[in-house]
C-alpha positions in Angstrom: 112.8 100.2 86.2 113.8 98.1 83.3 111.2 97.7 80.7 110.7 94.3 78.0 112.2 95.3 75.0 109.2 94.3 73.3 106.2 95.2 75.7 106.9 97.4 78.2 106.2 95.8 81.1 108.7 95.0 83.8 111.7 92.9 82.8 112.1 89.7 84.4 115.4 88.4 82.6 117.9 89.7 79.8 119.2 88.0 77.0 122.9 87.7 76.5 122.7 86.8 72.4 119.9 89.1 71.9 121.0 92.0 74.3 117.2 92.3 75.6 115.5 92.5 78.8 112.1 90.6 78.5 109.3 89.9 80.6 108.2 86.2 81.3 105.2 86.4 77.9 108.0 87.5 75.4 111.1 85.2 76.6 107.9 82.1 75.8 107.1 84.0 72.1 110.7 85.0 71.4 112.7 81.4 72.8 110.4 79.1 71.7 110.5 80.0 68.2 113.6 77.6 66.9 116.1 75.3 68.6 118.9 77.8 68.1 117.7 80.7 70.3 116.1 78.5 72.9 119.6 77.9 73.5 120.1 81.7 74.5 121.6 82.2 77.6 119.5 84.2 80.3 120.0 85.8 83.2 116.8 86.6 85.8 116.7 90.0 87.1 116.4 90.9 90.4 112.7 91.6 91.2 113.8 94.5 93.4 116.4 96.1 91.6 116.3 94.8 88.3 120.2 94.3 88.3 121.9 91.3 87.1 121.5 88.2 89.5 123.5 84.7 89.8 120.7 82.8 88.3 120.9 82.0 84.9 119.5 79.6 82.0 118.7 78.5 78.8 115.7 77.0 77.2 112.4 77.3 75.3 110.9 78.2 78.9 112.4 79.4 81.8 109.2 79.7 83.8 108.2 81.9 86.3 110.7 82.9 89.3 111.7 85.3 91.7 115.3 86.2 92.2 117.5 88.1 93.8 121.1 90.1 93.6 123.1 89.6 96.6 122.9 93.6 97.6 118.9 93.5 97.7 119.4 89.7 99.7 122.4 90.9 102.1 119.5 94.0 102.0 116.4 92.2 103.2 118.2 89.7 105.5 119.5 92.7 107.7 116.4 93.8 107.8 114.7 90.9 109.2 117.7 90.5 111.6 117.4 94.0 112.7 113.4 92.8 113.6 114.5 89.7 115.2 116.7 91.4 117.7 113.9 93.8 118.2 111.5 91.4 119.7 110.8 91.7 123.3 111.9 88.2 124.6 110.5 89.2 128.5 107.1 88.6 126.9 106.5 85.1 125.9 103.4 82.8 125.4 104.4 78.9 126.7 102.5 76.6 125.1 101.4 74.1 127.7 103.4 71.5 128.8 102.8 67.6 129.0 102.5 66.9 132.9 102.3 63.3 132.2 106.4 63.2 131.4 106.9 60.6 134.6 105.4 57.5 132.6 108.0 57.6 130.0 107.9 54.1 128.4 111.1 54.7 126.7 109.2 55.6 123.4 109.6 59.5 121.6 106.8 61.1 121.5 106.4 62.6 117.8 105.3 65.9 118.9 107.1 66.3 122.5 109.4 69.1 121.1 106.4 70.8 120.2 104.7 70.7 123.5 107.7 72.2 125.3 108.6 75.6 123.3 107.9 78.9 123.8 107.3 81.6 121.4 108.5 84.9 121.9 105.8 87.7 121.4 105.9 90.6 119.7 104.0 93.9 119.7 104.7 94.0 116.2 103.5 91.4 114.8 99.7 90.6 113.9 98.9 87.4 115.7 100.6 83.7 115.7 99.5 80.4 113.4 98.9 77.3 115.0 100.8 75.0 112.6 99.8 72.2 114.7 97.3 70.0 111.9 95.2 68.8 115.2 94.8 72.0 116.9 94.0 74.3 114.0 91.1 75.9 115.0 92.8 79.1 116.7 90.8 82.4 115.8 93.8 84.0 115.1 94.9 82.6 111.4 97.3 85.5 110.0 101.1 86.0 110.8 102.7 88.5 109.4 106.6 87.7 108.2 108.9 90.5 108.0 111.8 89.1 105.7 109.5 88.8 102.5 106.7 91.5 103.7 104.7 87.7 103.7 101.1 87.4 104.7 99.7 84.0 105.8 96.3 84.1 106.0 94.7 80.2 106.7 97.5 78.7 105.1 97.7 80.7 102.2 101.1 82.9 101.2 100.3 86.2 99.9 104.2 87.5 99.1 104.7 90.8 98.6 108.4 91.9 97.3 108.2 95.6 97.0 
Protein backbone atom coordinates (compact mmCIF):
# COMPACT_ATOMS: atom_id res chain seq x y z
CA UNK A 1 0.00 0.00 0.00
CA UNK A 2 1.27 3.36 -0.95
CA UNK A 3 2.02 5.62 1.95
CA UNK A 4 1.84 9.95 1.98
CA UNK A 5 5.26 10.97 1.50
CA UNK A 6 4.87 13.13 4.43
CA UNK A 7 2.57 11.20 7.00
CA UNK A 8 2.22 7.79 6.44
CA UNK A 9 -1.09 7.28 6.03
CA UNK A 10 -2.70 5.84 2.91
CA UNK A 11 -2.14 7.90 -0.27
CA UNK A 12 -5.05 9.22 -1.91
CA UNK A 13 -3.31 11.11 -5.05
CA UNK A 14 0.28 11.69 -6.42
CA UNK A 15 1.83 14.65 -7.56
CA UNK A 16 3.33 14.86 -10.93
CA UNK A 17 5.80 18.19 -10.12
CA UNK A 18 6.52 16.98 -6.82
CA UNK A 19 6.77 13.15 -7.50
CA UNK A 20 4.75 12.47 -4.14
CA UNK A 21 1.84 10.38 -3.19
CA UNK A 22 -0.17 12.32 -0.43
CA UNK A 23 -3.06 11.81 1.57
CA UNK A 24 -6.10 14.31 1.39
CA UNK A 25 -4.45 16.54 4.96
CA UNK A 26 -1.02 17.06 3.19
CA UNK A 27 -2.26 17.78 -0.63
CA UNK A 28 -4.47 20.93 1.67
CA UNK A 29 -0.89 21.93 3.71
CA UNK A 30 1.35 21.28 0.70
CA UNK A 31 -1.00 22.96 -2.42
CA UNK A 32 -2.32 25.67 -0.70
CA UNK A 33 0.78 27.16 0.24
CA UNK A 34 1.40 29.57 -3.17
CA UNK A 35 -0.30 30.02 -6.49
CA UNK A 36 2.50 28.15 -8.21
CA UNK A 37 2.11 24.71 -6.81
CA UNK A 38 -1.65 24.83 -6.47
CA UNK A 39 -1.25 24.54 -9.99
CA UNK A 40 0.38 21.02 -9.65
CA UNK A 41 -1.09 18.51 -11.55
CA UNK A 42 -2.62 15.45 -9.58
CA UNK A 43 -3.73 12.28 -10.17
CA UNK A 44 -6.28 10.28 -7.55
CA UNK A 45 -5.25 6.89 -6.70
CA UNK A 46 -7.35 4.07 -6.86
CA UNK A 47 -8.78 3.37 -3.34
CA UNK A 48 -8.33 -0.32 -4.02
CA UNK A 49 -5.19 -0.64 -5.66
CA UNK A 50 -3.53 2.55 -5.22
CA UNK A 51 -2.53 2.55 -9.00
CA UNK A 52 -2.75 5.43 -11.20
CA UNK A 53 -6.52 6.33 -12.24
CA UNK A 54 -8.11 8.60 -15.16
CA UNK A 55 -9.03 11.29 -12.74
CA UNK A 56 -6.86 14.07 -12.41
CA UNK A 57 -6.60 17.87 -11.16
CA UNK A 58 -5.19 20.82 -10.11
CA UNK A 59 -5.84 23.32 -7.39
CA UNK A 60 -5.35 24.51 -3.83
CA UNK A 61 -8.01 21.65 -2.88
CA UNK A 62 -8.99 18.72 -4.61
CA UNK A 63 -11.40 17.59 -1.90
CA UNK A 64 -12.30 14.31 -0.82
CA UNK A 65 -13.08 11.47 -3.52
CA UNK A 66 -13.16 8.05 -4.28
CA UNK A 67 -11.81 6.70 -7.55
CA UNK A 68 -11.09 3.96 -9.38
CA UNK A 69 -8.61 2.31 -12.16
CA UNK A 70 -10.39 0.62 -14.76
CA UNK A 71 -8.94 -3.13 -13.71
CA UNK A 72 -10.43 -2.70 -9.98
CA UNK A 73 -13.85 -1.13 -11.97
CA UNK A 74 -14.00 -3.88 -14.92
CA UNK A 75 -13.12 -5.92 -11.29
CA UNK A 76 -16.05 -5.00 -9.20
CA UNK A 77 -18.61 -4.78 -12.05
CA UNK A 78 -18.06 -8.52 -12.88
CA UNK A 79 -18.58 -9.19 -9.64
CA UNK A 80 -21.80 -7.73 -9.18
CA UNK A 81 -22.90 -9.20 -12.59
CA UNK A 82 -21.71 -12.52 -11.52
CA UNK A 83 -24.43 -11.83 -8.33
CA UNK A 84 -27.07 -10.66 -10.55
CA UNK A 85 -27.18 -13.70 -12.66
CA UNK A 86 -27.09 -15.61 -9.44
CA UNK A 87 -30.41 -14.48 -8.23
CA UNK A 88 -33.20 -16.98 -8.24
CA UNK A 89 -35.77 -15.26 -10.55
CA UNK A 90 -38.57 -18.32 -9.73
CA UNK A 91 -38.83 -16.54 -6.43
CA UNK A 92 -40.32 -13.20 -6.60
CA UNK A 93 -42.32 -10.88 -4.27
CA UNK A 94 -45.30 -8.83 -6.55
CA UNK A 95 -46.03 -5.89 -5.10
CA UNK A 96 -49.81 -5.51 -5.31
CA UNK A 97 -51.39 -4.37 -8.18
CA UNK A 98 -54.08 -1.46 -8.77
CA UNK A 99 -57.46 -3.47 -9.45
CA UNK A 100 -59.09 -0.19 -10.12
CA UNK A 101 -57.11 0.03 -13.89
CA UNK A 102 -60.89 -0.02 -15.71
CA UNK A 103 -61.67 3.75 -14.75
CA UNK A 104 -58.87 5.06 -16.62
CA UNK A 105 -59.75 8.77 -17.20
CA UNK A 106 -57.03 9.13 -19.70
CA UNK A 107 -54.70 10.69 -16.98
CA UNK A 108 -50.98 8.83 -15.89
CA UNK A 109 -50.92 7.87 -12.78
CA UNK A 110 -47.43 9.13 -11.15
CA UNK A 111 -46.69 6.08 -9.45
CA UNK A 112 -48.61 3.29 -11.77
CA UNK A 113 -45.09 1.80 -12.83
CA UNK A 114 -44.45 1.42 -9.41
CA UNK A 115 -47.55 -0.47 -8.49
CA UNK A 116 -46.94 -3.10 -11.29
CA UNK A 117 -43.20 -4.46 -10.67
CA UNK A 118 -41.90 -7.27 -9.28
CA UNK A 119 -38.80 -7.78 -7.41
CA UNK A 120 -36.84 -10.68 -7.70
CA UNK A 121 -35.77 -12.25 -4.26
CA UNK A 122 -32.75 -13.41 -3.25
CA UNK A 123 -31.52 -15.79 -0.46
CA UNK A 124 -28.68 -13.66 -0.43
CA UNK A 125 -29.56 -10.69 0.30
CA UNK A 126 -30.59 -9.17 3.77
CA UNK A 127 -34.07 -7.76 3.28
CA UNK A 128 -35.61 -5.11 0.65
CA UNK A 129 -36.23 -1.04 1.16
CA UNK A 130 -39.42 0.36 0.56
CA UNK A 131 -38.37 3.51 -1.35
CA UNK A 132 -41.78 4.39 -1.64
CA UNK A 133 -41.86 8.02 0.62
CA UNK A 134 -45.75 7.07 1.57
CA UNK A 135 -45.21 3.57 2.54
CA UNK A 136 -42.07 3.77 4.50
CA UNK A 137 -42.84 2.11 7.51
CA UNK A 138 -41.64 -1.55 6.43
CA UNK A 139 -39.73 -3.32 9.45
CA UNK A 140 -37.31 -4.39 7.19
CA UNK A 141 -34.98 -0.98 6.50
CA UNK A 142 -31.47 -2.57 5.45
CA UNK A 143 -30.48 -3.75 1.87
CA UNK A 144 -27.44 -4.92 1.32
CA UNK A 145 -25.76 -3.90 -2.31
CA UNK A 146 -23.16 -6.07 -3.60
CA UNK A 147 -21.26 -3.83 -6.21
CA UNK A 148 -19.87 -1.40 -3.49
CA UNK A 149 -20.17 -3.92 -0.39
CA UNK A 150 -22.99 -0.89 0.41
CA UNK A 151 -25.18 -1.00 3.49
CA UNK A 152 -28.37 1.07 3.63
CA UNK A 153 -29.66 1.21 6.81
CA UNK A 154 -32.96 3.87 7.09
CA UNK A 155 -31.72 5.70 4.33
CA UNK A 156 -28.31 6.06 5.28
CA UNK A 157 -25.16 4.75 2.98
CA UNK A 158 -22.58 3.09 4.92
CA UNK A 159 -19.89 2.22 1.79
CA UNK A 160 -17.44 -0.04 2.32
CA UNK A 161 -14.63 -0.33 -0.52
CA UNK A 162 -12.30 -3.00 0.78
Amino acid sequence: MKRCELCESPAKMHCESDAASLCWECDVKVHAANFLVAKHNRILLCHFCQSPTPWSGSGPNLGSAISLCHTCLSRRYHQASHSVRQLDLNSTIPVEENDDADDDDGEVDGDENEENQVVPWSSSSSSVINTNSEENTTSESTMVVDFFNQTVENGEIDVDLR
